[in-house]
C-alpha positions, 0 to 999 in steps of 0.5 A: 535490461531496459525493464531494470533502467526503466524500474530505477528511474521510476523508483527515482522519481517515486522517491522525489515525488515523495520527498516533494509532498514532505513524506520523507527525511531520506533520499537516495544516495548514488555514491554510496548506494542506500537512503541518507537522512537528511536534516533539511528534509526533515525540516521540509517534512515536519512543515509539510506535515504541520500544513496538511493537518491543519489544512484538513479542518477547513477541508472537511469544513468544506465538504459539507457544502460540496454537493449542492442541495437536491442533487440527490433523493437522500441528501442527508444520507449522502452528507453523513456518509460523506462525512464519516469517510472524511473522519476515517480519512483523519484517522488513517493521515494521522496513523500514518504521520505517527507511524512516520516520525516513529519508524522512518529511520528504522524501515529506511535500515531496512531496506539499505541492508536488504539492499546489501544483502542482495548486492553484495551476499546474493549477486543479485543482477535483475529481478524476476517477471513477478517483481515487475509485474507487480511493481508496474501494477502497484505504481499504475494504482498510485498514479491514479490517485492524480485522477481527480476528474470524478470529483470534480464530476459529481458537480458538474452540471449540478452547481458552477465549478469554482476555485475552491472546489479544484483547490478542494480537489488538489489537497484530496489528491495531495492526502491521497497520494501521501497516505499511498505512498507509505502503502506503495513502500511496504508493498517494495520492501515485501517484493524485495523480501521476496527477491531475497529469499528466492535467491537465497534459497536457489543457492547450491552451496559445496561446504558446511560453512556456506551452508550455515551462512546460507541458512543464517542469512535466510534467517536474518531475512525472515526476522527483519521481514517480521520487523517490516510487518510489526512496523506497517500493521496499523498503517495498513489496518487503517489503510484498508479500512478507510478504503473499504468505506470510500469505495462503498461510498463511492459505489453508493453514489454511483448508484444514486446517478444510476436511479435519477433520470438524466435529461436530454441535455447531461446525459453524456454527462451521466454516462461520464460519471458511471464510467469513472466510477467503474474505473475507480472502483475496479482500481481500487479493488484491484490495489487491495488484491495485489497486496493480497498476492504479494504477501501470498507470494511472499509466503510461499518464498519465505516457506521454501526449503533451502536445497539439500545441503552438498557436502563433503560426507564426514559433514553430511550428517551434521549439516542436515541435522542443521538444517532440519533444526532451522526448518523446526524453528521456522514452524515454531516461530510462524505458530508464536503470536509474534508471528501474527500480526496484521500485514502477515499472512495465514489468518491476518492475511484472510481476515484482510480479504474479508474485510475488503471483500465485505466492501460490497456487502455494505454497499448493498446494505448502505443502499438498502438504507438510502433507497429502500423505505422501511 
C-alpha cells in the first residue's frame, strides 16, 4: 500500500515537473481519472518549445569557449568531439519536439484507455514488484539529470566559474530532462502494458463469451502496444544514439584527466572528477539496460498463452479451436514487418544493445585517435 501512494504521488509530481519544463498540453484529472488537454498548456508548451530552440544556437555558440585552452593534450579534438555531441544533441530535441506536437494527444489516448482497461476489465488494485522495481530505477536515472556538478567540474581549477557557465549549465539540465521525459513516458506505457497482459492473462474464465472477451482484450492490447512503438521509434532511435556519443565522450574526457598529472594543490580536485564521471557513466549504461529488460520482459507477457479455456463441454471444442486461431495470428503478426520496428523487441531489440554496447568500442577507438600518434 504505501509502495502504491508513494508510486502516485511521484507520477504527480513527474507529470508537473513536465507540464513546468513545457513538454506537455495534458494534465491529470482526479475526477475523471485520465490525462485532459488543456489549451493554456498548449500555449505554455509551444512558448517553451519556441525559447529552447532558439536558445540552443547561443548555447552551442558557447560551447566552443567552454573548456578553456591547454586544458587538455588534444584541445582541438576534444572541441570537435565536443561539438559533434551538441549537433546529435539538436537532432534528437528536435526528433523529439516533432514527435511531440504530432502524436501527444494520440500516446495520452492511449494511456487513458489502457487505464481503463486496467480498472475497470482487469480490477487491477496494485501492481507487481517488477513494475516497482523498475519504475524507482528509471525515475532514480531521470532525476540524475539535475546533476550538473560534473560540468561544472571540468572547469574547476582550469578557469574561473562565471554566470554564464552555471546559466550554460542550467539550460543543459532543462535539455536533458525534457528529451528524458518522453523516454521516461514510453518506458511507463510499456510497464503498464505489462501489467495489463499479466492480469489479463492470469484470468480463469467459466464461459465461451468471457473467454472470447478475454482473448479480444488481449488483443486490442497488443495492437495499441504496436501503436505505442511505431509512435516512440524515432525518439528512441535518436535517444540512443545521442546517448551513446555523450558517454563515449564523457569517457574520453575522463580518461584525458586520468593521463595529466594533478598537482599537490587539484588532486582532491582530480579525484572528484573520476569518481562523477564513474557515476555518470554507470548510470547511463545502466538507463540503457533497464529498457533493454523492460521490453524483454514485456516480450515474455505479451507471448504468454492465455490458460486452458474452462468450459461447459458442447463449447469445448469451439473455444479452443478459438483460442488456438488467436495464438496462430499472434505468430503471423510478430513475423510481419509492421511488427519490426524500432522499440520492439527480437531483432530491433538487439540491434539496440549492440549499439549501446559499442559505446565502449568508440571509446577506445576515439582514445586511440587522440592519444596514440600514428
Amino acid at each position: 500500500m504505501r509502495a502504491r501512494r508513494l508510486c502516485g504521488l511521484v507520477l504527480r509530481c513527474w507529470l508537473g515537473l513536465v507540464i513546468v519544463l513545457g513538454q506537455s498540453c495534458h494534465f491529470y484529472s482526479s475526477a475523471r481519472k485520465s490525462l485532459r488537454h488543456s489549451r493554456i498548456l498548449q500555449i505554455y508548451s509551444c512558448l517553451m518549445t519556441a525559447i529552447a530552440l532558439v536558445l540552443y544556437f547561443p548555447y552551442m555558440e558557447y560551447s566552443r569557449a567552454y573548456f578553456a585552452k591547454g586544458t587538455f593534450r588534444r584541445q582541438s579534438f576534444v572541441i570537435q568531439v565536443s561539438q559533434a555531441s551538441m549537433v546529435i544533441q539538436l537532432l534528437a530535441l528536435i526528433i523529439q519536439t516533432i514527435q511531440r506536437l504530432m502524436h501527444e494527444r494520440q500516446v495520452c489516448q492511449v494511456y487513458n484507455e489502457l487505464t481503463q482497461i486496467l480498472h475497470q476489465d482487469l480490477g487491477q488494485r496494485d501492481r507487481s514488484r517488477f513494475y516497482y522495481v523498475v519504475f524507482f530505477g528509471k525515475l532514480h536515472n531521470y532525476l540524475h539529470n539535475f546533476n550538473f556538478t560534473l560540468s561544472i567540474l571540468m572547469i574547476v581549477d582550469k578557469r574561473t566559474v562565471g554566470v554564464w557557465d552555471v546559466l550554460a549549465n542550467v539550460y543543459f539540465v532543462y535539455s536533458s530532462l525534457a528529451l528524458r521525459a518522453a523516454l521516461f513516458a514510453y518506458v511507463l506505457l510499456l510497464l503498464e502494458f505489462g501489467e495489463a497482459l499479466r492480469l489479463n492473462s492470469q484470468q480463469e474464465q467459466d464461459s465461451y463469451d468471457r473467454l472470447m472477451a478475454q482473448l479480444r482484450r488481449q488483443e486490442r492490447l497488443l495492437a495499441l502496444e504496436r501503436q505505442v512503438h511505431e509512435i516512440f521509434a524515432w525518439l528512441v532511435a535518436s535517444t540512443l544514439v545521442f546517448q551513446m556519443f555523450i558517454t563515449m565522450c564523457t569517457a574520453y574526457l575522463g580518461y584525458a584527466f586520468l593521463t595529466q598529472r594533478p598537482n599537490h594543490v587539484g588532486l582532491y580536485m582530480w579525484n572528484l572528477k573520476i569518481v562523477f564521471i564513474t557515476i555518470f557513466l554507470v548510470v547511463n549504461m545502466l538507463d540503457n539496460l533497464l529498457l533493454q529488460i523492460v521490453c524483454e520482459h514485456l516480450l515474455g507477457e505479451g507471448n504468454r498463452a492465455c490458460g486452458g479455456p474452462q468450459v461447459c463441454d458442447q463449447d469445448a471444442k469451439a473455444a479452443q479451436r478459438q483460442w488456438e486461431l488467436s495464438l496462430l495470428r499472434r505468430a503471423i503478426r510478430a513475423a510481419s514487418k509492421h511488427y519490426k520496428v524500432l522499440g520492439l523487441f527480437r531483432m530491433d531489440m538487439r540491434c539496440a544493445f549492440a549499439l549501446l554496447s559499442s559505446s565502449l568500442t568508440y571509446g577506445i577507438i576515439i582514445i586511440q585517435m587522440g592519444y596514440v600518434h600514428s
